[in-house]
KETORDREN-488176 format. One record per residue (C-alpha): residue number from 1; residue in three letters; chain; x, y, z. Coordinates in nm, 3 decimals. Layout:
<tikes>
   num   residu   chaine         x         y         z
   NUM      ALA        A         X         Y         Z
...
</tikes>
This chain:
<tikes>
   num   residu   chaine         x         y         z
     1      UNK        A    -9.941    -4.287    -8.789
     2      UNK        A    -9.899    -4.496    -9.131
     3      UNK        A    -9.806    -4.186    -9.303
     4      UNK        A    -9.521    -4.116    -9.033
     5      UNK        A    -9.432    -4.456    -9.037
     6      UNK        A    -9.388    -4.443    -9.457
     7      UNK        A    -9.238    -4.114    -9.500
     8      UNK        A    -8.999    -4.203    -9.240
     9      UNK        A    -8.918    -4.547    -9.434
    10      UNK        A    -8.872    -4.288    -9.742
    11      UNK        A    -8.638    -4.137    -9.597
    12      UNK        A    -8.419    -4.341    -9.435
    13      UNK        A    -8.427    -4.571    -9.821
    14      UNK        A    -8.341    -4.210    -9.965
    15      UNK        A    -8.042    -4.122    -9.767
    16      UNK        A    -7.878    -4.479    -9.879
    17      UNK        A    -7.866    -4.384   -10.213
    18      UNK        A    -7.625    -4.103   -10.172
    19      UNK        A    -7.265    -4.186   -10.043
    20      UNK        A    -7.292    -3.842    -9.837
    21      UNK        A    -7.608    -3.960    -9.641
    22      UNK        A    -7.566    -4.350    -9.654
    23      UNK        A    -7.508    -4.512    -9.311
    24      UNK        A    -7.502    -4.883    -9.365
    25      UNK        A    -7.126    -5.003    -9.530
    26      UNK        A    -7.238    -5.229    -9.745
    27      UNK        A    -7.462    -4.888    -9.930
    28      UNK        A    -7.127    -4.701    -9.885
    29      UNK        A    -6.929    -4.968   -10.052
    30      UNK        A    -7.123    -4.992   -10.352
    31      UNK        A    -7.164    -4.635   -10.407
    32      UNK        A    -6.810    -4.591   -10.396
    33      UNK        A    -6.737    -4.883   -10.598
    34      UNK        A    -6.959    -4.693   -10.892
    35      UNK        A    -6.691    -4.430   -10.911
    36      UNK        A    -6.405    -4.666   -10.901
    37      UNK        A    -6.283    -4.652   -10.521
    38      UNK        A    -6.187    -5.005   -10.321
    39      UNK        A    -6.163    -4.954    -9.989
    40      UNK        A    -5.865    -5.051    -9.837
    41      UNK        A    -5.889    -5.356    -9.636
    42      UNK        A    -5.741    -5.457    -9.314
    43      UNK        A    -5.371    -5.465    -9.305
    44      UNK        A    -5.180    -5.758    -9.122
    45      UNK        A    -4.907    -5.650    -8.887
    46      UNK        A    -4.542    -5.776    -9.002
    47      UNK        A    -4.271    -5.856    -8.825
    48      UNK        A    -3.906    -5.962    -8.968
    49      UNK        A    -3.734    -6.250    -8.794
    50      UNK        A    -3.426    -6.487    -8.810
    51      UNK        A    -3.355    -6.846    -8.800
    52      UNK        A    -3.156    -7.067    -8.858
    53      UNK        A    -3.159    -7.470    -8.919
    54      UNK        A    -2.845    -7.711    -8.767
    55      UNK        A    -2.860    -7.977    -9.084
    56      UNK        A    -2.563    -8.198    -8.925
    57      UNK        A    -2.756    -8.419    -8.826
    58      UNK        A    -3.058    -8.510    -9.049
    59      UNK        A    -2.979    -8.792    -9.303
    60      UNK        A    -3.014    -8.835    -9.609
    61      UNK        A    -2.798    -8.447    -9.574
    62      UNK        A    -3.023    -8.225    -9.741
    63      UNK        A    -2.852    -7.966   -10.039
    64      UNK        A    -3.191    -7.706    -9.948
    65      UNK        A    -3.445    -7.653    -9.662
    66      UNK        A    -3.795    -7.516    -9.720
    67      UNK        A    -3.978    -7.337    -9.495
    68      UNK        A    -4.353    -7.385    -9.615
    69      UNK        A    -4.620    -7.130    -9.671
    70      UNK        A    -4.843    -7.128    -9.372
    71      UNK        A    -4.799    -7.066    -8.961
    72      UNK        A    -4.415    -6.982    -8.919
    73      UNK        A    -4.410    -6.827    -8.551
    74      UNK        A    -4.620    -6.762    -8.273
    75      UNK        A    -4.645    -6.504    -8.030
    76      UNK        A    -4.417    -6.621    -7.730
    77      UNK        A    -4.670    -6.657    -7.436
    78      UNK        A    -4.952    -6.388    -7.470
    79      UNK        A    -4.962    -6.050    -7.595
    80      UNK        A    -5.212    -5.800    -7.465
    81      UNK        A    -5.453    -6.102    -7.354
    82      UNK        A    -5.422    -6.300    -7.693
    83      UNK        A    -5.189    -6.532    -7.848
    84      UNK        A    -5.095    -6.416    -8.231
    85      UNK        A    -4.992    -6.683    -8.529
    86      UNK        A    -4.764    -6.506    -8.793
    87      UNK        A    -4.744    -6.665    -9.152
    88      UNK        A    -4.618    -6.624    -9.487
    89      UNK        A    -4.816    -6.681    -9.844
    90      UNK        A    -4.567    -6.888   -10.038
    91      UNK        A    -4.267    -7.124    -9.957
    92      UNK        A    -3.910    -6.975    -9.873
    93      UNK        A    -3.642    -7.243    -9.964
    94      UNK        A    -3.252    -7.121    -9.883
    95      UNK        A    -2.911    -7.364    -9.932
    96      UNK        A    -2.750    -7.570    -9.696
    97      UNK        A    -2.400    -7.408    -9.629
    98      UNK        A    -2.169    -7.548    -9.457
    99      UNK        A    -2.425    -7.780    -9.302
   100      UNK        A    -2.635    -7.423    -9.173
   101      UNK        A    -2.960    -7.298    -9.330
   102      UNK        A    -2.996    -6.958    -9.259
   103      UNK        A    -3.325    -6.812    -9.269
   104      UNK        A    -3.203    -6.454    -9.256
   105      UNK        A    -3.499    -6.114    -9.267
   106      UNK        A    -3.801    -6.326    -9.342
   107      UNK        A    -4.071    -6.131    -9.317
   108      UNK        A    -4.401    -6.264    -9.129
   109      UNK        A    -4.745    -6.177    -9.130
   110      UNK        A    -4.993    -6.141    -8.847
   111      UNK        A    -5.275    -6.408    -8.938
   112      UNK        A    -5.413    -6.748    -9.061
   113      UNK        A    -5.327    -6.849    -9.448
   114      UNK        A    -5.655    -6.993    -9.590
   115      UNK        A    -5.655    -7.085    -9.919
   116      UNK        A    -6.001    -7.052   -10.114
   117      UNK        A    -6.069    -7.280   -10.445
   118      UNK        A    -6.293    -7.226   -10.715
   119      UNK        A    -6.397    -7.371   -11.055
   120      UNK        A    -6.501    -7.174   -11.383
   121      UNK        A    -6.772    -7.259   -11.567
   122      UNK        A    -6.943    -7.111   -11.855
   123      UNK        A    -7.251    -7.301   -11.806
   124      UNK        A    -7.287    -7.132   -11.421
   125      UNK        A    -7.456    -6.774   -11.537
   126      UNK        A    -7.300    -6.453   -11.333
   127      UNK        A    -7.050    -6.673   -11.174
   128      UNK        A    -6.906    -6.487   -10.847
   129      UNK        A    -6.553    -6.573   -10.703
   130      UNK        A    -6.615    -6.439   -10.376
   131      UNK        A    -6.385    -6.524   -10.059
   132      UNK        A    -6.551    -6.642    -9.795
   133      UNK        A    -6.368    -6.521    -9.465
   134      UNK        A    -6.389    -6.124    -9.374
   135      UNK        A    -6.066    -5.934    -9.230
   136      UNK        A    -5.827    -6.035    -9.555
   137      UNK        A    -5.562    -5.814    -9.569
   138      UNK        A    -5.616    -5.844    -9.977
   139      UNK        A    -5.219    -5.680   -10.029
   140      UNK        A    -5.089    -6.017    -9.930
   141      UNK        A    -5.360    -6.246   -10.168
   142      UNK        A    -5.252    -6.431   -10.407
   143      UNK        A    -5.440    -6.584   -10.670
   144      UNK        A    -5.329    -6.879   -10.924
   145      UNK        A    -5.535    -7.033   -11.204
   146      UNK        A    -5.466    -7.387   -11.376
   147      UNK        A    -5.617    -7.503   -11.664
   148      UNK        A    -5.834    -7.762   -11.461
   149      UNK        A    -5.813    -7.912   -11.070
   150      UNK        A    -5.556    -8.163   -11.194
   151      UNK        A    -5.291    -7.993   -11.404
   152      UNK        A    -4.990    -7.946   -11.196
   153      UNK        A    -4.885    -7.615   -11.394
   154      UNK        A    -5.033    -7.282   -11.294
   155      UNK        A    -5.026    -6.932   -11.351
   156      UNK        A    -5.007    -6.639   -11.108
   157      UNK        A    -5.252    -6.360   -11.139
   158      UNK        A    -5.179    -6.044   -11.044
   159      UNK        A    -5.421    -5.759   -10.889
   160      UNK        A    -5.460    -5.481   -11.110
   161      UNK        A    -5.693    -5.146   -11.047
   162      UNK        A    -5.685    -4.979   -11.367
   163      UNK        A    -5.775    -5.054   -11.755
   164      UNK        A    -5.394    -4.868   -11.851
   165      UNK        A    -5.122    -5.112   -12.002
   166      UNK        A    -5.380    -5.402   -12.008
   167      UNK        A    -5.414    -5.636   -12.313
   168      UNK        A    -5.624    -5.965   -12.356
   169      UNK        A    -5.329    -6.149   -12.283
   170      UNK        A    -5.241    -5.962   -11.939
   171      UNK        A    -5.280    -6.223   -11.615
   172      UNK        A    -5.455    -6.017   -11.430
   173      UNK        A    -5.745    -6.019   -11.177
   174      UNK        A    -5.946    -5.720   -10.990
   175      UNK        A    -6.117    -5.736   -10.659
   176      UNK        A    -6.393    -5.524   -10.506
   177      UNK        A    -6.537    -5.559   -10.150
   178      UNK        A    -6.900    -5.721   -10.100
   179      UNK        A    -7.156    -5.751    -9.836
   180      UNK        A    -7.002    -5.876    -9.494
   181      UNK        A    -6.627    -5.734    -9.552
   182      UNK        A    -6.591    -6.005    -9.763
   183      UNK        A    -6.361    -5.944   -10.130
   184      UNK        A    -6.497    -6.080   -10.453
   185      UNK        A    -6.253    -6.136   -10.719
   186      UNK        A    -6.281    -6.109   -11.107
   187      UNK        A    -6.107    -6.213   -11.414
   188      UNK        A    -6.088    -6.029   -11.748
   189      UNK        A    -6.283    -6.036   -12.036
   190      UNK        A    -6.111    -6.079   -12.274
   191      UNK        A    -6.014    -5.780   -12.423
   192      UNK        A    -5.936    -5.578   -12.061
   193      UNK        A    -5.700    -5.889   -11.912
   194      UNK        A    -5.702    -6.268   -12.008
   195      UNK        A    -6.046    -6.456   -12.010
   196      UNK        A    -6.113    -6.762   -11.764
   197      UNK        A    -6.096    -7.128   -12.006
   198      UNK        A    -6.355    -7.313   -11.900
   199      UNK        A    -6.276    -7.555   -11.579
   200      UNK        A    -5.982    -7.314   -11.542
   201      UNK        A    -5.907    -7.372   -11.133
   202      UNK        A    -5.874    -7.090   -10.933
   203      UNK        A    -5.684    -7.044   -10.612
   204      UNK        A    -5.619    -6.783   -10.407
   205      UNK        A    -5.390    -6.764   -10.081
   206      UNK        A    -5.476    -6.532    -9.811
   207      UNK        A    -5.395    -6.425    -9.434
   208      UNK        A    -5.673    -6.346    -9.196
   209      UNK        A    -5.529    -6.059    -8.970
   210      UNK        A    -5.647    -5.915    -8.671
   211      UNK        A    -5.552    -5.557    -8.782
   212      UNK        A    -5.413    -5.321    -8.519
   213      UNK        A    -5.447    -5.572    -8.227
   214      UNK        A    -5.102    -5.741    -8.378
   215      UNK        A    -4.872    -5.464    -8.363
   216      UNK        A    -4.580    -5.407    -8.094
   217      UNK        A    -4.488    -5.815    -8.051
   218      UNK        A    -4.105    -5.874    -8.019
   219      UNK        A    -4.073    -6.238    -7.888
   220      UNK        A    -4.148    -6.546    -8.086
   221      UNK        A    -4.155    -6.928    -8.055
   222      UNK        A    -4.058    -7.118    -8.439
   223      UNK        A    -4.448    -7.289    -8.530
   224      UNK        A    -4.339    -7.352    -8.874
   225      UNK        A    -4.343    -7.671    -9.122
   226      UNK        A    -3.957    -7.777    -9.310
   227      UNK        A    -3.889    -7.986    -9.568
   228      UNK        A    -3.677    -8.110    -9.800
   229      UNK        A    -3.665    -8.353   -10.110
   230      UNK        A    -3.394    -8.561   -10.198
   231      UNK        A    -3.395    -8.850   -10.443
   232      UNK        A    -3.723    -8.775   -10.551
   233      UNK        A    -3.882    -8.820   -10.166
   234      UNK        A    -3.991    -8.565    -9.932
   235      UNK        A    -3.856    -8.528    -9.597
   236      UNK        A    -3.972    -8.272    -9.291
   237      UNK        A    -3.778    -8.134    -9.027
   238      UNK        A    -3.854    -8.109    -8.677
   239      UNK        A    -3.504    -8.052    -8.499
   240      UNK        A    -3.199    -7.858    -8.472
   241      UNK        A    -3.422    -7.512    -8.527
   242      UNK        A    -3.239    -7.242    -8.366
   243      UNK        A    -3.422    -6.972    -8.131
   244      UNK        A    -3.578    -6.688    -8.338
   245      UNK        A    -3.424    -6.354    -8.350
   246      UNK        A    -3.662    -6.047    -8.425
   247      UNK        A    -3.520    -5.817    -8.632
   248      UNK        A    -3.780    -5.568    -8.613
   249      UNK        A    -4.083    -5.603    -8.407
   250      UNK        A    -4.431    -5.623    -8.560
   251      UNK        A    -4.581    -5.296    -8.660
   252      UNK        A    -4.805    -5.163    -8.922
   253      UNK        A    -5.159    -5.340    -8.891
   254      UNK        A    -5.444    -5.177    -8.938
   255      UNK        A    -5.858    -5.218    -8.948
   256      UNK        A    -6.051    -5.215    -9.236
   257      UNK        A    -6.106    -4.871    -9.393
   258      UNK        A    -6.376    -4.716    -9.201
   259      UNK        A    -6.737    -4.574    -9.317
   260      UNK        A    -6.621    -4.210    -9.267
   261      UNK        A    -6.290    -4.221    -9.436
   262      UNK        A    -6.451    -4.397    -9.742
   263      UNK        A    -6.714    -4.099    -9.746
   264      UNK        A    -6.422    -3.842    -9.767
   265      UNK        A    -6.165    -4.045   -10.005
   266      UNK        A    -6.384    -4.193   -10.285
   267      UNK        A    -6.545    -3.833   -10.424
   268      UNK        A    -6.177    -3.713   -10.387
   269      UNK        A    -6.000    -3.992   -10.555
   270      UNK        A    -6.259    -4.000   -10.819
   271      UNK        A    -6.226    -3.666   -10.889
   272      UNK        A    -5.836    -3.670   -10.873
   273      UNK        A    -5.882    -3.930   -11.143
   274      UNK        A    -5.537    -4.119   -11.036
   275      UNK        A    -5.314    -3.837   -11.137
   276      UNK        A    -5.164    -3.560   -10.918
   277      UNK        A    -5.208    -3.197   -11.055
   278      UNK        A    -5.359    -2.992   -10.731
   279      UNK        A    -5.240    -2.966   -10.340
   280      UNK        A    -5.576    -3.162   -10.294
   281      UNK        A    -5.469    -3.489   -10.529
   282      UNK        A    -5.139    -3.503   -10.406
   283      UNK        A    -5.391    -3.495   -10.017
   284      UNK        A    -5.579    -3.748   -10.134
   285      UNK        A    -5.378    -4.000   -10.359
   286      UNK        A    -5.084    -4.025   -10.091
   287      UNK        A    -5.220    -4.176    -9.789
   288      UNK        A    -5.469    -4.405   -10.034
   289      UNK        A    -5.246    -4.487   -10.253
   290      UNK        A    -4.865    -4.406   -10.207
   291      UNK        A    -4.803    -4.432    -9.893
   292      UNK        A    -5.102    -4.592    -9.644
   293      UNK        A    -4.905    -4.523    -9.339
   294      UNK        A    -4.997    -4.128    -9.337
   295      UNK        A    -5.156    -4.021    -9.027
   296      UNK        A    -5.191    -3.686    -9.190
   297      UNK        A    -5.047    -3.471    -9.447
   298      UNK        A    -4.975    -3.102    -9.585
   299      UNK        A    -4.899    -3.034    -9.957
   300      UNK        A    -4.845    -2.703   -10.126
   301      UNK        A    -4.705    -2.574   -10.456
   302      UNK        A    -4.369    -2.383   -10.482
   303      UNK        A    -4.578    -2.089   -10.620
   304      UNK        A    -4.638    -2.061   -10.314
   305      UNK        A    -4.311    -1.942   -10.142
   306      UNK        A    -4.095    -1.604   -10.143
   307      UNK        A    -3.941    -1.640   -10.361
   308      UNK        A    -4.153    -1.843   -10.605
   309      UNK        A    -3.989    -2.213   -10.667
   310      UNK        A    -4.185    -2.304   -10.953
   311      UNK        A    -4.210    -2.667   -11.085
   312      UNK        A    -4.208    -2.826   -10.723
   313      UNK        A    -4.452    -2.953   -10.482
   314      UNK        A    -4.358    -2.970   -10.091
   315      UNK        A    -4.535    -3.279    -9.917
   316      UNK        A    -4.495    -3.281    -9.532
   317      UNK        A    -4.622    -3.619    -9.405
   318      UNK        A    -4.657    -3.737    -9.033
   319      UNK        A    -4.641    -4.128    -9.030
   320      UNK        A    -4.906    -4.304    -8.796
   321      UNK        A    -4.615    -4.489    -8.631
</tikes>
């Protein structure tokens, strides 16, 4: 019975060591994440509205209204059971014209903003910067570093996922998935992307979706935050917000990359090595890459035809939506 028992522990620790075998996600992760694949994440679902703001009446008259980053609209009543929040990451500010601020297109995303804060320090060995919330859709983080807690300049980093066209002066930060569907970020060293000063203060801006569940709303109620400064003060807004117009309903949220679609896209990518020479990379570096909203997709070589159009590639895509 112990021997059962052992060989069958042996086993099961065997088959996590190999991404074709490995069931747990967290043992998938990290064996893709040794051939240089992130997973994609969950997507939030976006929507594009209109507003507008009546200014005729707030005194002192404003010259520029600010809609800040944070809750914007919410879903008008309930929508499939649940009630949605959609945000943005940074602050839109448009002119006063005519006494009208028009808040024309703005696109809004399906979540919370949260905003995570950390401090470097050389003294703290193998330092992690790892966000604490799971279901980040990490396309809409964004991630600033000042050179301590109270400068009030800062810098923004962007995500990178290569080593090309980087120098040590390049603002740039990488992110890989840990346990939990949680995202840790990273800095450069250096020499691959700007090093961290010490008590540099790091914070990064993101929404906390609910993937798929958000697409298809159409009618929203204004949840958002205005302001404006004049004469050196601050000054919010609460009336003469118009209704909200949709402009396009909200579409395109998605779950986190599954187990099984890591399994088939990491080898592939890997072996694609991020450039597009085969049928097969142009199969795999699409819908991972290019465009994420491929439900499925056919690729073949001009060689291919009668007569022979040599030179081109035909890619026939079917969109999820």
């Amino acid at each position: 019975y112990n021997t059962y028992i052992t060989s069958y522990n042996a086993n099961m620790v065997t088959n996590e060591v190999f991404i074709d075998s490995a069931t747990l996600r967290e043992n998938v992760v990290s064996l893709a994440r040794n051939i240089g694949y992130v997973p994609k994440s969950r997507k939030a679902a976006a929507a594009t509205i209109s507003f507008f703001v009546d200014c005729s009446n707030i005194t002192p008259t404003p010259a520029s209204i600010t809609l800040k980053a944070g809750p914007v609209a919410a879903t008008s009543g309930t929508f499939g059971g649940q009630s949605f929040i959609f945000s943005i990451v940074s602050d839109i500010t448009v002119p006063v014209l005519d006494g009208i601020a028009n808040f024309n297109e703005i696109s809004v995303y399906q979540g919370s903003l949260i905003t995570s804060t950390f401090t470097f320090s050389s003294q703290t060995p193998n330092q992690k910067f790892i966000l604490p919330n799971a279901g980040i859709d990490t396309e809409l983080l964004k991630v600033t570093v000042k050179p301590n807690q109270n400068s009030t300049t800062e810098t923004t980093y962007t995500t990178q996922d290569s080593l090309f066209d980087i120098n040590s002066e390049s603002k740039v930060y990488y992110i890989q998935e840990v346990e939990d569907e949680r995202y840790q970020i990273f800095f450069g060293d250096g020499i691959f992307g700007k090093k961290l000063d010490e008590n540099n203060f790091i914070t990064a801006y993101y929404i906390i979706s609910s993937g798929d569940s958000g697409n298809g709303v159409a009618q929203f109620e204004f949840a958002g935050n205005l302001s404006y400064e004049r004469n050196g003060l601050d000054y919010t807004v609460t009336a003469g917000v118009s209704l909200i117009t949709t402009d396009i309903s909200s579409t395109g949220g998605e779950n986190i990359e599954t187990v099984e679609s890591i399994k088939k896209f990491a080898p592939r990518i890997y072996a694609s090595q991020n450039r597009c020479l085969t049928a097969n990379d142009y199969e795999t570096i699409i819908p991972t890459k290019i465009y994420q909203e491929t439900e499925s997709i056919s690729v073949f070589g001009g060689e291919e035809l009668v007569p022979p159009q040599y030179g081109k590639v035909f890619i026939s895509i079917k969109p999820k939506t």
